[in-house]
N, C-alpha and C positions, 0 to 999 in steps of 0.2 A: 504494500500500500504506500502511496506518496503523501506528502505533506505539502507539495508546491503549491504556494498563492493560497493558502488556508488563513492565513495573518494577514492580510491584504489589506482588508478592514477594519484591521484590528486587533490584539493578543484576546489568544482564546480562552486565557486564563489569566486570571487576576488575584492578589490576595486581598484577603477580607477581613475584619478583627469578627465577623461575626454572621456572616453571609459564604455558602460552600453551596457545591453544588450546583448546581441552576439557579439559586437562585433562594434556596433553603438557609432558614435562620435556625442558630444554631449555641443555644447557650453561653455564655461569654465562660464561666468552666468546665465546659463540655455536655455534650451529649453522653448518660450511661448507656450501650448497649450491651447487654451481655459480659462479654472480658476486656471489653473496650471503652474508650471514654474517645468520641470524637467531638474535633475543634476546626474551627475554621483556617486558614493559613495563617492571618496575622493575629492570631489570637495569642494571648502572653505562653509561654512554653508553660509546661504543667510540671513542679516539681512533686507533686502525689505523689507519696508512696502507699498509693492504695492498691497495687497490686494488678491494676487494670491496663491495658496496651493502650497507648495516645495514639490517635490517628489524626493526622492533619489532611486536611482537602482545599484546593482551588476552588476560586466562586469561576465558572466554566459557562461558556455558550453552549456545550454540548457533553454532559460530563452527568448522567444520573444517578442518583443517588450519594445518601448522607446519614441514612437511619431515620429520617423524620418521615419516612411512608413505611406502613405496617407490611409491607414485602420484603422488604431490604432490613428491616426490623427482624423479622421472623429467617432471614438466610444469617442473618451474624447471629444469632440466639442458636443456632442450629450449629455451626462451624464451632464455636465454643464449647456445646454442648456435647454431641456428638461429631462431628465430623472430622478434625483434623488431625492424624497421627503426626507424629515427628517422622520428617522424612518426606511425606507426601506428595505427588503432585496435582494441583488442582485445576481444571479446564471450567474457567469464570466466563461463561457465554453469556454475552450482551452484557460485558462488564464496566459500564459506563463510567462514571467517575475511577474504579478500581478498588473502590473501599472494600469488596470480600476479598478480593487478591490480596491487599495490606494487610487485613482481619488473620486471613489465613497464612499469611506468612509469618507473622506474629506470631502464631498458632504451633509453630511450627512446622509447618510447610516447606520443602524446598525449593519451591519455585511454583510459579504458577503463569497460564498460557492463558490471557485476555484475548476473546475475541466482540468483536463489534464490528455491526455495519454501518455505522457513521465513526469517519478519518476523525475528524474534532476531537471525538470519546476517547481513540487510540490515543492523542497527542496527550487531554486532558489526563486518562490514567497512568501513562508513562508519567508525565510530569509529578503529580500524586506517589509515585512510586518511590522516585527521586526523593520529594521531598521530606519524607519519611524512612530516608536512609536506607532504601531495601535496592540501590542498585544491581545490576545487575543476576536478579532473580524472578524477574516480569518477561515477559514475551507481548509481545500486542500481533494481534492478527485478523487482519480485514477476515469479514464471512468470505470474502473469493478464493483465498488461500487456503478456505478448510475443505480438508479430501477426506473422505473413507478410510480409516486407519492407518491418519496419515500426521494428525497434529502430536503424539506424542509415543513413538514407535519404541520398542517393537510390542508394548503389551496395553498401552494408554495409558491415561490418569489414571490415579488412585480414584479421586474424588471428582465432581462436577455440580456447580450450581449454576442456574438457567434461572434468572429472575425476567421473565420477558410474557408479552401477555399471552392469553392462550389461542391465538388466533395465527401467532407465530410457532406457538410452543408443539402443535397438532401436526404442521407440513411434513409431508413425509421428507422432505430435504433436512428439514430441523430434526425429524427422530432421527434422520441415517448418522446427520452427524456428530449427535450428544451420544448415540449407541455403539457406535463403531468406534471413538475416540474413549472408550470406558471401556478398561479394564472387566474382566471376567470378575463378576462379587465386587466390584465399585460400588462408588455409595451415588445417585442420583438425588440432587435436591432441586425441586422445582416449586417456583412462587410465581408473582405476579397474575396469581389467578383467583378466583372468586369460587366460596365452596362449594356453588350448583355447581362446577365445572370440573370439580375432580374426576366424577365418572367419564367424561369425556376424553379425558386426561389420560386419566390408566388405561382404559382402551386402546389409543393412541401406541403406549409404550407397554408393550404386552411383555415385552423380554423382563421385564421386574416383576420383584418380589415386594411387594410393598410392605413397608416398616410403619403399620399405624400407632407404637406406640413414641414415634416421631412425627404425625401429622400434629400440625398447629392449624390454628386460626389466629386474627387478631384484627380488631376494628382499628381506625382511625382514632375513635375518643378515647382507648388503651393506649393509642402512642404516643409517647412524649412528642411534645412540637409540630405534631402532626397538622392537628387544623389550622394553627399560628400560624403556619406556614404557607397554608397551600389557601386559605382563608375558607377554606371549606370542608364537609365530612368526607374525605374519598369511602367512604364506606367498610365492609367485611373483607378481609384477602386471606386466602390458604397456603400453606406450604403443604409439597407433598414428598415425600422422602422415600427411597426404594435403593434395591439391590442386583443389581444386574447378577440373571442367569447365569450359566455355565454355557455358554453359546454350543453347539452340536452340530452346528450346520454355519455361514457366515450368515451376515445379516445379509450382503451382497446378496445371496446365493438365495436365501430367502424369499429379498425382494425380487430378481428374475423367476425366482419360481412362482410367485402370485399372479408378478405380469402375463407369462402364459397358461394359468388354472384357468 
């Protein structure tokens, strides 16, 4: 992916004592989520010794997510919780800002492979990456660049979270490539959706085992900063959490064999 004439009109990123994100307000000492405490970029450094990981963020043209929407709320509550071994690697699709990438490298993670199809988001979370000291352990990668057991060879991630809505989350181009980039017994974590729609969801990604004693819910008026922010109720959002099969056959092989049934 290229970055040429993206600044043209302007740095796509800005610091803020209290603005991250798009555009998201953000407690002058931080947002708690989980194992982490996020702050805006120019916000005073946090000497806490409360045990919690600081994440800092740009206020971004194109950079989503902050913790202040109950999706992005419910994937760091999740990575904390369960998801992150030491060592890991984690496939952060539609990693906008990059705050699970930073969450999860904190976490202990080795590294993790940010994908987005808006360039801005790539730049925004690198930068994010950066700022938070975790050079060199981010990848950023246009969706054109992602192939069939191809973005982290030879066995995939460890782990993957997919915060994106379900209209995306359903394409069969989006299951090939969150399923085929997951490890055999990988952990799937998926948000950005509303709880009529999990059935739709599991459907969709049949090669899982679903982990319901990991599904969450969580409103807006549960989230800290949430309405402050967006000046309104975004409503109920789900997280949905599962376990990739023991594959038997490829998923490739799979999907040509549907095409001609």
């Amino acid at each position: 992916w290229v970055i040429e004439n993206l600044e043209d009109n302007g740095s796509i990123t800005s610091a803020d004592a209290v603005k991250a994100g798009e555009g998201d307000t953000l407690p002058k000492d931080g947002l708690v989520v989980g194992k982490c405490r996020v702050f805006a970029a120019a916000a005073v450094q946090s000497n806490d010794d409360d045990g919690l990981h600081p994440i800092y963020l740009y206020l971004g043209r194109n950079g989503w997510g902050t913790g202040v929407h109950p999706t992005t709320r419910l994937c760091l509550e999740w990575l904390g919780d369960h998801g992150v071994n030491d060592g890991d690697i984690l496939l952060d699709y539609g990693c906008g800002s990059g705050i699970l990438s930073i969450a999860a490298l904190h976490l202990g993670a080795s590294r993790c492979i940010g994908v987005d199809v808006e360039a801005e988001a790539l730049v925004t979370a690198e930068r994010n990456i950066e700022l938070n000291g975790l050079d060199g352990r981010f990848q950023g990668l246009h969706t054109r660049e992602v192939l069939p057991y191809d973005v982290c060879p030879p066995r995939g991630a460890n782990l993957c979270v997919a915060n994106i809505l379900i209209g995306q989350l359903v394409r069969p181009s989006m299951v090939a490539a969150l399923t085929t980039n997951l490890e055999d017994g990988g952990l799937l974590c998926l948000s950005g959706i509303r709880p009529g729609e999990v059935d739709a969801l599991k459907e969709a990604y049949a090669g899982f085992e679903w982990l319901e004693d990991q599904y969450g819910e969580l409103t807006a008026a549960e989230t800290e900063n949430s309405i402050e922010s967006y000046g309104f109720d975004c409503g109920s959002w789900a997280r949905l959490v599962g376990r990739k099969k023991i594959e038997k056959d490829s998923f490739i092989q799979q999907m040509s064999d549907l095409a001609v049934s």
